[in-house]
N, CA, C and O atoms as a MOPAC input file, in Angstrom:
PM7 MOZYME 1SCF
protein

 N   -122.93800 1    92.59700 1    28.65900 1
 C   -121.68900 1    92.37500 1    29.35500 1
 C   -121.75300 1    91.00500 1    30.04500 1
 O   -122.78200 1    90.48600 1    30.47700 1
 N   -120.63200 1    90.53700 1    30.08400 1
 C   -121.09100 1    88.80500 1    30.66900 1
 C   -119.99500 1    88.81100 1    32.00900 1
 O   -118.82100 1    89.17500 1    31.95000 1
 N   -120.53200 1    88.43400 1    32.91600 1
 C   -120.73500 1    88.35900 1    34.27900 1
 C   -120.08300 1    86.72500 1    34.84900 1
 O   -119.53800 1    85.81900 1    34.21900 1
 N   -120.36000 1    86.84200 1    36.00400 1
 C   -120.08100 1    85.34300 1    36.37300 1
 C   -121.46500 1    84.69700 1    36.75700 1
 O   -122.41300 1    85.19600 1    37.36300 1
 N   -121.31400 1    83.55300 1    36.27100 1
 C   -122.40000 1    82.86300 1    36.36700 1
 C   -123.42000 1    82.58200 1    37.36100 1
 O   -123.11400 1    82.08300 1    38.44400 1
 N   -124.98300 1    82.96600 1    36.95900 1
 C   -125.36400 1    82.59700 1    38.85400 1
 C   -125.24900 1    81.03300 1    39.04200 1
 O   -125.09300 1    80.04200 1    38.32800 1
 N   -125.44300 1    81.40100 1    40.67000 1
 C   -125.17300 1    79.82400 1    41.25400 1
 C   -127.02300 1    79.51100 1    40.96000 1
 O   -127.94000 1    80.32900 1    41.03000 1
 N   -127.08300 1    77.88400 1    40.59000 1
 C   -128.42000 1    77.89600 1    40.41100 1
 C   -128.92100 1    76.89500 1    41.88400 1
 O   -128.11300 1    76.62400 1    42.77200 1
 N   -130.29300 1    76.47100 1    41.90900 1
 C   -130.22700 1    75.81700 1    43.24600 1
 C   -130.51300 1    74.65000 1    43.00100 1
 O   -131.38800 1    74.11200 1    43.68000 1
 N   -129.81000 1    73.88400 1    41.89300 1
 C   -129.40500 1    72.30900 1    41.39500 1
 C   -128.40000 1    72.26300 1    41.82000 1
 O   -128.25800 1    71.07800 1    42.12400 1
 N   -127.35300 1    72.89000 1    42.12300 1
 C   -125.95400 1    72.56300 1    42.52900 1
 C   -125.33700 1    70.98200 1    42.60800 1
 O   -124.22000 1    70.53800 1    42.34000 1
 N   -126.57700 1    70.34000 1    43.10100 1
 C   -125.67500 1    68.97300 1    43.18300 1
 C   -126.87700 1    67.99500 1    42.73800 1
 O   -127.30400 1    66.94100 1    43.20900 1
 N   -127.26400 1    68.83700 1    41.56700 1
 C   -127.85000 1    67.52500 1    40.21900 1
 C   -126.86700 1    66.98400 1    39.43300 1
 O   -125.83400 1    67.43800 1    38.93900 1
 N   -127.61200 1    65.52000 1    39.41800 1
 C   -126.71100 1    64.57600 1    39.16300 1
 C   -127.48000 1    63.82900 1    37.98300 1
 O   -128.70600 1    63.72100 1    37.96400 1
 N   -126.36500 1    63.16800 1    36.69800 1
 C   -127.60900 1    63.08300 1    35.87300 1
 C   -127.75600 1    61.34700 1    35.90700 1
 O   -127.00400 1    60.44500 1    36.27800 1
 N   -129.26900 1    61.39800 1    35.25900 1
 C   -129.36900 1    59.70300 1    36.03900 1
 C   -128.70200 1    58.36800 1    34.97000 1
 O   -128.71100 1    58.51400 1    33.74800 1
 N   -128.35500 1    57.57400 1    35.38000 1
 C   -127.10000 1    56.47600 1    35.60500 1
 C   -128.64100 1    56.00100 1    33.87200 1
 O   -128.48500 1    56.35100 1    32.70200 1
 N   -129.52700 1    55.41400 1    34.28100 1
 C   -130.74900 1    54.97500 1    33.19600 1
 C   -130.39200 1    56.36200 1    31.62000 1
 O   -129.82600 1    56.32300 1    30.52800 1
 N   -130.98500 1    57.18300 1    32.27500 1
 C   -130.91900 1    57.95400 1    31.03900 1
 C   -129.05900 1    58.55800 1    30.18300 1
 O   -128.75700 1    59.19500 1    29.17300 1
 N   -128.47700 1    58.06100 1    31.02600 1
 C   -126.91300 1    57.74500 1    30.10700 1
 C   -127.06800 1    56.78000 1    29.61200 1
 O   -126.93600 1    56.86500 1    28.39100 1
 N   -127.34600 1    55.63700 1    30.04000 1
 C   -126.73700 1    54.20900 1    29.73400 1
 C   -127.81800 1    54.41100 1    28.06000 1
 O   -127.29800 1    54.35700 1    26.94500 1
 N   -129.62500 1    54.67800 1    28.34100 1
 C   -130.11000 1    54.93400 1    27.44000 1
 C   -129.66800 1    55.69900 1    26.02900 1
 O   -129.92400 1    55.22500 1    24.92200 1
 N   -128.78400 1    57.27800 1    26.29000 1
 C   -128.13000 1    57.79200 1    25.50000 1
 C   -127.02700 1    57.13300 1    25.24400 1
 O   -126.60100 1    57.49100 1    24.14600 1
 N   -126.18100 1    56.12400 1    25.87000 1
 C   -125.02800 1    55.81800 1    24.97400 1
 C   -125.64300 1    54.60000 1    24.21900 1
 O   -125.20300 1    54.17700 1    23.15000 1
 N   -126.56100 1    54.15400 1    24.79800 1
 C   -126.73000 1    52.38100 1    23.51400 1
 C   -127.06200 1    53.65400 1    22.85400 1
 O   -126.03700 1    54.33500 1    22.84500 1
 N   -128.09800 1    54.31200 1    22.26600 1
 C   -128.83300 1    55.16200 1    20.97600 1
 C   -127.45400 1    55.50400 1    20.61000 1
 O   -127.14500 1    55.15300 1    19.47100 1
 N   -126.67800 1    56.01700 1    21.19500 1
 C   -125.81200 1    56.47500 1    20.00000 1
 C   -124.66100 1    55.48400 1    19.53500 1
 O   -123.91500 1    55.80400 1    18.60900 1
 N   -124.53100 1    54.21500 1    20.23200 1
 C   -123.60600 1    53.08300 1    19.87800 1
 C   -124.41100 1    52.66600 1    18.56300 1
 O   -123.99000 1    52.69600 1    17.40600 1
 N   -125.86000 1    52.21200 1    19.08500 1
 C   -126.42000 1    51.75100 1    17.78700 1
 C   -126.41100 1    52.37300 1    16.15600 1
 O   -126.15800 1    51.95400 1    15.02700 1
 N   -126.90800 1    53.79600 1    16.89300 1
 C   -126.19300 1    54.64700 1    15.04300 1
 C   -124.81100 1    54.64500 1    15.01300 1
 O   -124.48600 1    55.31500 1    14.03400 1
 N   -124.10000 1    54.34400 1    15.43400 1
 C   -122.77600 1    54.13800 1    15.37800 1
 C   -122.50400 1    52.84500 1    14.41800 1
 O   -122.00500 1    52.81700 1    13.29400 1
 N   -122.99900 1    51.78300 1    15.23500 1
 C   -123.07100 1    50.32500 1    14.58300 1
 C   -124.08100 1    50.73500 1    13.21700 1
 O   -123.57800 1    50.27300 1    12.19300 1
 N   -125.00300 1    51.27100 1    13.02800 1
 C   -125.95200 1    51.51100 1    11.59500 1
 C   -124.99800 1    52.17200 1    10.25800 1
 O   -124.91800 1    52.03200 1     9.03800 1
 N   -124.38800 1    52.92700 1    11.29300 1
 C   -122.95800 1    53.84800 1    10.00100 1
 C   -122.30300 1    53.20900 1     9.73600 1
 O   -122.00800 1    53.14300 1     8.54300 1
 N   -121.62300 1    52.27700 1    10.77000 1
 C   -120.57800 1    51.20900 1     9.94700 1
 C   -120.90400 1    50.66900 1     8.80300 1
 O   -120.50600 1    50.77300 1     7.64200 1
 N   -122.01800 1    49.83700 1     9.57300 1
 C   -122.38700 1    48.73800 1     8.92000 1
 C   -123.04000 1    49.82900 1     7.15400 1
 O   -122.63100 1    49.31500 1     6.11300 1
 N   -123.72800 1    50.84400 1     7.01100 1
 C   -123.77700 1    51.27400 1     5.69100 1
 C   -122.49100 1    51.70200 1     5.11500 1
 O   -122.29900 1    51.45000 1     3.92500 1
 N   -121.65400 1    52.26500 1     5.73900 1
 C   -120.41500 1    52.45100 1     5.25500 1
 C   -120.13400 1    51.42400 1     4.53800 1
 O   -119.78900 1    51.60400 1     3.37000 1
 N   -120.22200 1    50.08200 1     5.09100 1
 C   -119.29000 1    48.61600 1     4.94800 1
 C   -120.13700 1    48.45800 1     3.36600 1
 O   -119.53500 1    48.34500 1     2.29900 1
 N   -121.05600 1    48.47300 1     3.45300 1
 C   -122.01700 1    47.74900 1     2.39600 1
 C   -121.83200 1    48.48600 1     0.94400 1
 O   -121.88000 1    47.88600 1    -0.13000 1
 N   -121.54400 1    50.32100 1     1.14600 1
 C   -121.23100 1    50.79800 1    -0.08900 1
 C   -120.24700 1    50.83300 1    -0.08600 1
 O   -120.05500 1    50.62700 1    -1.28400 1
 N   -118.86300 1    50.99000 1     0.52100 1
 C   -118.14600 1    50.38000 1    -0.04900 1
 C   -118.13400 1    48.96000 1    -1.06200 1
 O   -117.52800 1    48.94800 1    -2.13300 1
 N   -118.58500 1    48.27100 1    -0.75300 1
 C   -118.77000 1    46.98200 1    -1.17300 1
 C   -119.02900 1    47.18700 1    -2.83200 1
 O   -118.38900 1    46.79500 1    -3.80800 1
 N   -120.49600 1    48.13500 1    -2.67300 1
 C   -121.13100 1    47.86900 1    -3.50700 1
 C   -120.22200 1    48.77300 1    -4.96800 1
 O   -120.21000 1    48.32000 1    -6.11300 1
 N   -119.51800 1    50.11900 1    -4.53600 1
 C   -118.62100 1    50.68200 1    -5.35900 1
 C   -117.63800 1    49.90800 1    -5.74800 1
 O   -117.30100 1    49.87300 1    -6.93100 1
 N   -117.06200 1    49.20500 1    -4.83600 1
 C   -116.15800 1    48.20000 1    -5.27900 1
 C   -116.69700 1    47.29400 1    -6.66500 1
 O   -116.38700 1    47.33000 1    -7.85500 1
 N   -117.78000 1    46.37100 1    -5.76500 1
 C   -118.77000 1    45.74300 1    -7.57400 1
 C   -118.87200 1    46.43900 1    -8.59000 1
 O   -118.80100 1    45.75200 1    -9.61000 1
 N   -119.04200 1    47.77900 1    -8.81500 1
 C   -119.45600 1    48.60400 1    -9.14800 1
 C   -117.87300 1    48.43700 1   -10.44800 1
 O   -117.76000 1    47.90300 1   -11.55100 1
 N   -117.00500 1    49.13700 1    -9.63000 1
 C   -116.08800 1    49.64500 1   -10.55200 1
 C   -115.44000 1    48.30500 1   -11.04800 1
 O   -115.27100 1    48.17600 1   -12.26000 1
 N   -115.09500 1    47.37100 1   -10.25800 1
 C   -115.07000 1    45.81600 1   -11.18800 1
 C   -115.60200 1    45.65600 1   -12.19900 1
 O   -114.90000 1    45.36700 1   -13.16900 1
 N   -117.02500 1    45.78000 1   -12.35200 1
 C   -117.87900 1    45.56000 1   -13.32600 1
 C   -117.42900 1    46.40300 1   -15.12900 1
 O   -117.40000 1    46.07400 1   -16.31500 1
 N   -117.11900 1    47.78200 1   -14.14300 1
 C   -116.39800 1    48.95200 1   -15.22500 1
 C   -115.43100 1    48.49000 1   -16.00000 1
 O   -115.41200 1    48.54100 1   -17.23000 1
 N   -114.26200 1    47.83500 1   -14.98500 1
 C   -113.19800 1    47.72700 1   -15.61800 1
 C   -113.25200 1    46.12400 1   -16.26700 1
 O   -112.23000 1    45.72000 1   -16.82300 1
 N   -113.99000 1    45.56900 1   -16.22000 1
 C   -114.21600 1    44.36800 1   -16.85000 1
 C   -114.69300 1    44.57000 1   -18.42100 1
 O   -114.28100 1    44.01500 1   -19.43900 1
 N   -115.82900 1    45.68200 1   -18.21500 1
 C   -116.51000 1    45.92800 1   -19.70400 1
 C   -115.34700 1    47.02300 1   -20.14500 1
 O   -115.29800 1    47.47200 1   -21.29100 1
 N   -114.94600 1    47.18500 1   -19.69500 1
 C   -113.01100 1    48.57600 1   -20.64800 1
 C   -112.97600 1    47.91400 1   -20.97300 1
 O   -113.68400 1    47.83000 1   -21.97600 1
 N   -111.91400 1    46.24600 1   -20.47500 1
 C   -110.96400 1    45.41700 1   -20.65100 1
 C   -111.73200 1    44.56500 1   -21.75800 1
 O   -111.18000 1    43.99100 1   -22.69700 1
 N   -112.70800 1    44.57500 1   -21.56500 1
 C   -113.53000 1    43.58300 1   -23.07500 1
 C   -113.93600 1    44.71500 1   -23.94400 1
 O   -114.56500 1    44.23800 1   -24.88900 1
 N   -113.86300 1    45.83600 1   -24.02700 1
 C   -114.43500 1    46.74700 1   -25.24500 1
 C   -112.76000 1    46.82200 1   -26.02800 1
 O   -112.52700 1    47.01200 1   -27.22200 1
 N   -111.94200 1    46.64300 1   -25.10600 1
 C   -110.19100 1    46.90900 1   -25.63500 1
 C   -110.07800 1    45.75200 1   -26.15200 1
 O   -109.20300 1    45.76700 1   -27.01700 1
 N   -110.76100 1    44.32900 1   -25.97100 1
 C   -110.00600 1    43.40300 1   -26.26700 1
 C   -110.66300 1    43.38000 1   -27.86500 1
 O   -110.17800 1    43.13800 1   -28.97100 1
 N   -111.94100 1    43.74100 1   -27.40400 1
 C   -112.66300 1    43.76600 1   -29.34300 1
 C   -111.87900 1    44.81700 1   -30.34000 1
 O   -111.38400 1    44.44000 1   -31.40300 1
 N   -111.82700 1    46.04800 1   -29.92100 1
 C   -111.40700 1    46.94700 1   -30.67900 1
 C   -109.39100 1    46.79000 1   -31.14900 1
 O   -108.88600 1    47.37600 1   -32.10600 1
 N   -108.81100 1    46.09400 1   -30.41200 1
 C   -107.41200 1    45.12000 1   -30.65500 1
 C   -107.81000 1    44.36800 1   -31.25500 1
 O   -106.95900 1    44.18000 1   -32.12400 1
 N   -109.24800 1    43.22100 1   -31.54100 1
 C   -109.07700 1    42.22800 1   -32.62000 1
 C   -109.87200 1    43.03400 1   -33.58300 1
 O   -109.71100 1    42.31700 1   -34.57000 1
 N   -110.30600 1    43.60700 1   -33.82600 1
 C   -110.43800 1    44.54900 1   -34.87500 1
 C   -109.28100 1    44.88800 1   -35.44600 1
 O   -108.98400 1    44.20300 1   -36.42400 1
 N   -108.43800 1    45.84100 1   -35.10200 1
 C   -107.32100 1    46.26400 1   -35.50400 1
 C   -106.65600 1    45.15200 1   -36.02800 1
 O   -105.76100 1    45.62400 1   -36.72900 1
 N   -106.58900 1    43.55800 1   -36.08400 1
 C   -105.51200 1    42.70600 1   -35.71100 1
 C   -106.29700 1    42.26200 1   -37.01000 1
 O   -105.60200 1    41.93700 1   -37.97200 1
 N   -107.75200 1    42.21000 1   -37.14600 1
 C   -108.59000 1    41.67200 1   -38.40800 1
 C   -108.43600 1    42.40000 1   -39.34600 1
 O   -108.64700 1    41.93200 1   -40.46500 1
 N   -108.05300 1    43.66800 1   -39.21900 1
 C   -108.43700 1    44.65000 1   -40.56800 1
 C   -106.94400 1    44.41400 1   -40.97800 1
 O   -106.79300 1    44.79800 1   -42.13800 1
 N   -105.89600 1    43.96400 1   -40.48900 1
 C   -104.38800 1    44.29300 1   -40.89100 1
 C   -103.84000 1    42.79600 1   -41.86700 1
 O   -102.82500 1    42.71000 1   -42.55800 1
 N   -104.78200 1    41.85900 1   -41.65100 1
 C   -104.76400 1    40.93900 1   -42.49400 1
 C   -105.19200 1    40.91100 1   -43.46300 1
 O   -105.07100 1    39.90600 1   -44.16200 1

């Protein structure tokens, strides 16, 4: 059965000003680490599918002069 909470005898702990400031850079920095990998694969999918649609666009352009050679 859940009750009301006891009073504990920290009542007026306070947490220290060092060990925040410590927890927010750590978590700004993985913050800044996610971007920044985010940023980079994007990037790299981007190269990625360029590359794709470059070798389509040249496998289409052979298989059109094929077609264009055999009709002569």
């Amino acid at each position: 059965m859940l009750g009301k909470p006891k009073e504990t005898a920290d009542t007026d702990w306070q947490s220290s000003a060092r060990g925040e400031q410590a927890w927010k850079e750590a978590t700004d920095e993985v913050a800044s680490r996610n971007a920044d990998t985010r940023k980079t694969g994007r990037k790299e999918r981007e190269d990625q599918e360029r590359e794709r649609e470059q070798e389509r666009r040249s496998a289409a352009a052979k298989r059109d002069a094929k077609l264009i050679k055999r009709r002569r």
